[in-house]
N, C-alpha and C positions, 0 to 999 in steps of 0.2 A: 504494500500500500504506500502510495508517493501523494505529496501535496506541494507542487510548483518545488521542484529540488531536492525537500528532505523524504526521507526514506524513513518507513514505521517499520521497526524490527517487532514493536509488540505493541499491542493497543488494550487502553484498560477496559477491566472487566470489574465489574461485584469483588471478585476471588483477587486479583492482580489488578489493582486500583490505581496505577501509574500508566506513561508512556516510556517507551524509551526509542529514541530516534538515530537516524546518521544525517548530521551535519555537513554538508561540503564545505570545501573550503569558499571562501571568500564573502560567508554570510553570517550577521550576528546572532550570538543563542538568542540574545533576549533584544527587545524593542532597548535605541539606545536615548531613545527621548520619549516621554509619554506622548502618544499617537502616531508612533513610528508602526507599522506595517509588517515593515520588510528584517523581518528574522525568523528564524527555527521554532521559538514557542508560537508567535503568532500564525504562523503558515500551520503548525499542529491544529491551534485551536478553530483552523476552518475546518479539520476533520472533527474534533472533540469540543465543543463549545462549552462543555464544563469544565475546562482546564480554567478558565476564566474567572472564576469560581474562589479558585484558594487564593488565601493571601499568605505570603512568602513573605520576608525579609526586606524586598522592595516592591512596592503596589506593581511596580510595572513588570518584575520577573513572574508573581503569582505562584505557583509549586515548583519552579524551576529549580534544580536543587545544586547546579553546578553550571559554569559556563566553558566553554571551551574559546579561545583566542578567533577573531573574527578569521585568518588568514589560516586557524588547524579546521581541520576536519575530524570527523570523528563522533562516538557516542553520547545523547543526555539522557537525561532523563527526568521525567516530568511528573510531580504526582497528579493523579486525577480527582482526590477529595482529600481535605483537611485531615483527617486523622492519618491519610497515607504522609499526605506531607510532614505533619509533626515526628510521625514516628522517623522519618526517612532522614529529617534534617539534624534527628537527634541522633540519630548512629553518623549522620560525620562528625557533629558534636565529641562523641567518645569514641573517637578514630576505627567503629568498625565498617565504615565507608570506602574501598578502595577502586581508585583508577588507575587503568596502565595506561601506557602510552610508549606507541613503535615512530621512533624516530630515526630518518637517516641524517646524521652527523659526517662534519670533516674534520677530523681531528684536527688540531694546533695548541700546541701547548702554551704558546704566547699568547693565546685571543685575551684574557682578558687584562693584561698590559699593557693589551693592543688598543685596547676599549677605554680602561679608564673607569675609576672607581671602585675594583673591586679590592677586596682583603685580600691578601696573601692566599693562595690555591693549599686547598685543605688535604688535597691527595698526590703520591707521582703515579699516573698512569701508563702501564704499558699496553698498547693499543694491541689487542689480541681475544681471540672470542672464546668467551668464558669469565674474563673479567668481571671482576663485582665491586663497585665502591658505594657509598653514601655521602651525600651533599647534605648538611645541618647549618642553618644560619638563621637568623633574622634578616626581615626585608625592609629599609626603606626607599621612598622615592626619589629617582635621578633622573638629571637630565632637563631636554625644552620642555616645559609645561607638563612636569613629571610622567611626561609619556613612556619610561621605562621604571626598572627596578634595579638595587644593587644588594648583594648579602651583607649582612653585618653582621661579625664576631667579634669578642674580644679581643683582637686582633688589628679590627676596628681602628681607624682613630675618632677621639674624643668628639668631633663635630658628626661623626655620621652614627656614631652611638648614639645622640641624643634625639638622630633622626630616624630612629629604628623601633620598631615593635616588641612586646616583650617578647613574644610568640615563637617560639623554634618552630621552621619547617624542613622536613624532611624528603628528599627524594632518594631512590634506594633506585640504582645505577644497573644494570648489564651491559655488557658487550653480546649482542647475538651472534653476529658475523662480522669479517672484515674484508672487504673486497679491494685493491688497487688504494685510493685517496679515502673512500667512503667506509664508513661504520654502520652498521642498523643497530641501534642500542634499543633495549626497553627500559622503561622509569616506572617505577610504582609508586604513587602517594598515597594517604589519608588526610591528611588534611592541606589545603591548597590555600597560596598566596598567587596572586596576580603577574602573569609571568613564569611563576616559579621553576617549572620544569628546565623552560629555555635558559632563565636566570641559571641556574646551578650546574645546566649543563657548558652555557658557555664558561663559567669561572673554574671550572674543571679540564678545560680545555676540548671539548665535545661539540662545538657550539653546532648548531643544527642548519640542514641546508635551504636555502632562504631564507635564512630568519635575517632580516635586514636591521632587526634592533640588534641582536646580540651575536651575529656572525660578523666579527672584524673585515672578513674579506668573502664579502660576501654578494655576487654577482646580482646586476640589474637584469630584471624579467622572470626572476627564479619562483617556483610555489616553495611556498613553506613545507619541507618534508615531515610534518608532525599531524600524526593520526592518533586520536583516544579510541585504544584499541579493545577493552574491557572495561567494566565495572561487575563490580563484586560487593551486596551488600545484604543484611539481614530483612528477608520479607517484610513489607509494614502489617502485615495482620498477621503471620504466624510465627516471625522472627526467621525461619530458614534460611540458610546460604541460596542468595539467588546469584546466581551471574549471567551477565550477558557478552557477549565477544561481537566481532563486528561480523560476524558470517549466522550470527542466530543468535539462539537463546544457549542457557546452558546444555 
């Protein structure tokens, strides 16, 4: 089932009281000003018009419970009545909420020296498949009209600690493959900061391809090679491990 671009992997029911969609790239999850139209929830709710319904976090997301970067593509998901939504927004509350995400990267170990602003690089990576590391930082805002992100540790200095959130986030790293220049890494979260994935990945030296924020050398005309490739999260009415991947259901 398709509505002008996204793609319904599952449609709620009584039993399964959520959506969950595929995003393309180049469209936003949610409306990015009230009476905006043209995004992934609202093109849902011309199939489901009770998405409309819940209220969320911001009047204009409604049960949206996650967004994805307007330039990734990739899975949401949506609840379809208030108690789906509380229940669902409170398991990423106490991190049993998880998303992957299949990125192709091109390594460089200088990007984020290259870039500017980040902490000292928290891992030495040997680009080989199999690899495992973890990215841990706080986030604050960088850059023209904070249109990006930077991590902040201890590390830190003093002026951008005091621009930084108490919040540790976490990105937990593979290497899948490695072909010629390019990497296909996966990232797993539980709980998301704005950016974050790209964020950690570029300060790691990973930075991803297209990403024209956090890829130092990073080509004009490129798509962003970042897909949300699963979510993993506790039923809202029975609590069960539900997962979805981007080829179906579990």
């Amino acid at each position: 089932m398709s509505a002008v671009g996204i793609k319904i992997l599952h449609a709620p029911t009584a039993h399964d009281p959520f959506v969950v969609l595929y995003k393309p790239h180049g469209m936003p999850s949610a409306p990015l000003v009230p009476g905006d139209s043209d995004s992934a929830f609202c093109r849902a709710c011309l199939l489901f018009p009770e998405l409309s319904g819940v209220r969320g976090r911001k009047e204009i997301e409604h049960g949206l419970l996650h967004r994805l970067d307007n330039d990734a593509c990739g899975l949401l998901v949506i609840a379809s009545t208030q108690q789906s939504y509380d229940a669902l927004n409170e398991s990423q509350r106490n991190g049993s909420f998880e998303k992957t995400y299949d990125v192709v990267c091109l390594p460089n170990k200088n990007n984020a020296v290259e870039l500017g602003g980040f902490p000292p690089v928290p891992c030495s990576l040997t680009i080989a498949s199999g690899e495992k590391t973890t990215a841990e930082s706080a986030f604050r805002p960088f850059g023209a009209g904070r249109g990006q992100v930077r991590p902040v540790t201890s590390e830190s200095g003093t002026a951008a600690c005091r621009k930084g959130g108490n919040t540790i986030y976490r990105t937990e790293i593979e290497i899948v493959s490695v072909e010629e220049t390019a990497a296909t890494v996966r990232c797993r979260i539980t709980a998301g900061y704005r950016h974050q994935v790209r964020c950690h990945l570029a300060w790691v030296g990973l930075p991803v391809l297209g990403d024209r924020l956090y890829n130092s050398r990073c080509g004009k005309g490129r798509t962003l090679q970042f897909e949300g490739s699963a979510l993993c999260f506790p039923h809202p009415l029975t609590g069960e491990k539900t997962v979805f991947t981007i080829s179906g259901g579990a």
